[in-house]
N, C-alpha and C positions, 0 to 999 in steps of 0.2 A: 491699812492701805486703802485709799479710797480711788476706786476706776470712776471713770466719767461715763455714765450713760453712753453717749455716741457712741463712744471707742468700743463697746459691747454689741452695740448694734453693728459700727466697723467690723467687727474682728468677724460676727456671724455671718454679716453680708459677705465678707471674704470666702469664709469657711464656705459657704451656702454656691456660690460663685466659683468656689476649686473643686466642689463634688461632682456641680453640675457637669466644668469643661471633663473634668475625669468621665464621666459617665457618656458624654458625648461623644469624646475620642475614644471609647471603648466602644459604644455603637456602632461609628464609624468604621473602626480596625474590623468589626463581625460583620458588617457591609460590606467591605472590601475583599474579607477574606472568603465571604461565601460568591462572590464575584467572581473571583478569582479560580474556585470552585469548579462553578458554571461555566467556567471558560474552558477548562482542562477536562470537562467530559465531552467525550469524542459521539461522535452520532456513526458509530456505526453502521448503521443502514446506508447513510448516502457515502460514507468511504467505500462500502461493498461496491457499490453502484457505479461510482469513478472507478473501480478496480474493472468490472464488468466490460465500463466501456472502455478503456485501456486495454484490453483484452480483444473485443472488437475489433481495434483500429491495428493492432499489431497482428491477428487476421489476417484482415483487409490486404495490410503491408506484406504479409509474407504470401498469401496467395496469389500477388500481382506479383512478386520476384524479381520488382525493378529493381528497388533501394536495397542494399544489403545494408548500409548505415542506419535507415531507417528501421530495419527488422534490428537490426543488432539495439538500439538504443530502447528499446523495454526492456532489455538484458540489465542487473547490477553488474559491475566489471570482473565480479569473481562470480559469476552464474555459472550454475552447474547442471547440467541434460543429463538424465537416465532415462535412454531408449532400449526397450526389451532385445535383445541380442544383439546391443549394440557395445560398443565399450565407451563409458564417459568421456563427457566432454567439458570441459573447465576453461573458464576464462573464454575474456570477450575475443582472443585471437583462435582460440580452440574452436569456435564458436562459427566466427566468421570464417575459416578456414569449411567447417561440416556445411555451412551456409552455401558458400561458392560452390562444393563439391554437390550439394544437394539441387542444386537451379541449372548443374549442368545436365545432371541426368533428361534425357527426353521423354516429355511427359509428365515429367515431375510437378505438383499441381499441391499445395498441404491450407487445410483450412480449419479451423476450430469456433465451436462455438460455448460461450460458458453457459453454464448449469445453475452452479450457487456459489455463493463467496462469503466468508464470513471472516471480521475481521476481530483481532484483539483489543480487549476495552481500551489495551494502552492506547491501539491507533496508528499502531507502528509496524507489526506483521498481518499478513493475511493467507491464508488460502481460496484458493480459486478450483472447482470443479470442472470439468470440460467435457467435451465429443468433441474427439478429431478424425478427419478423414484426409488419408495421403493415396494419391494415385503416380503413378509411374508404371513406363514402358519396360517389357522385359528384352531379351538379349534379342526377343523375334520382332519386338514391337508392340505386341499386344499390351494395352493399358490396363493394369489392373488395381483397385483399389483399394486399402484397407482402411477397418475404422477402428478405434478405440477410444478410450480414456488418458486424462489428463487431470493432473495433479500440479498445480503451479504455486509456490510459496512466493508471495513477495512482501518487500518491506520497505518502509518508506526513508530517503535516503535525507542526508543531510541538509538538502535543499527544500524537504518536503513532498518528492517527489516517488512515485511506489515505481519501485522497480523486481522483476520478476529475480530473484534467487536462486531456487530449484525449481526445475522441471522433471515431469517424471511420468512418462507414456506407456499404456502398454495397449496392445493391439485387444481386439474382441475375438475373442475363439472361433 
């Protein structure tokens, strides 16, 4: 059997031409994939930072005691409060309900400021350290104040957005 020259040189330049695209789209697909990578690692520090000031501005909100909507809306809708001698409170109507009864007291005044935050590589939960300070009038008037600590679990909801989970207070000795 006799081949033609050309057709040997054809058949290489072929060969020569299928390895290359193969090696190409395989460069490619290792491009993409470490891409893709890069994309899906969460930075950390600046989600802590957004958690921080979300923390901040829900503060702000509940120390001015205008919006109960607005305080309620850092809550996830199944958030749950553990205040030291108090008995839990669950869900965004439990919530708002402790909320109204809290803004009514006179002198009632609550403010917190965060500590540190660290969040999960996934990028989805976090916790939040705190100081908080709550003041309120007693049965005579006298304002008196306490402080403690603050434990806030939040996680980031469907939308993207970190919403606080567990709360969990306990006054300072």
């Amino acid at each position: 059997m006799y081949i033609e020259p050309d057709s040997i040189h054809l058949s290489k330049t072929y060969t020569n031409m299928k390895t290359t695209l193969i090696f190409v789209f395989a460069a490619l697909l290792m491009v993409s994939c470490e891409n893709q990578s890069q994309e899906a690692t969460v930075d950390t520090n600046a989600e802590a930072e957004k958690i921080k000031a979300l923390s901040k501005e829900w503060s702000t909100a509940a120390s001015d005691g205008k919006d109960i909507d607005k305080i309620l809306s850092y809550w996830a809708d199944d958030a749950v409060l553990f205040s030291c001698g108090e008995p839990e409170v669950k869900g965004k109507d439990g919530l708002k309900s402790m909320l109204e009864e809290s803004l009514n007291i006179p002198g009632f005044k609550i403010s917190w400021e965060p500590v540190s935050a660290k969040v999960a590589q996934s990028g989805d939960m976090a916790y939040l350290l705190e100081k908080f300070k709550m003041s309120m009038a007693d049965s005579a008037g006298a304002v008196s104040t306490v402080q403690g600590n603050t434990v806030t679990i939040w996680h980031k909801n469907a939308d993207g957005e970190w919403k606080a989970t567990v709360d969990i207070s306990a006054p300072l000795p």
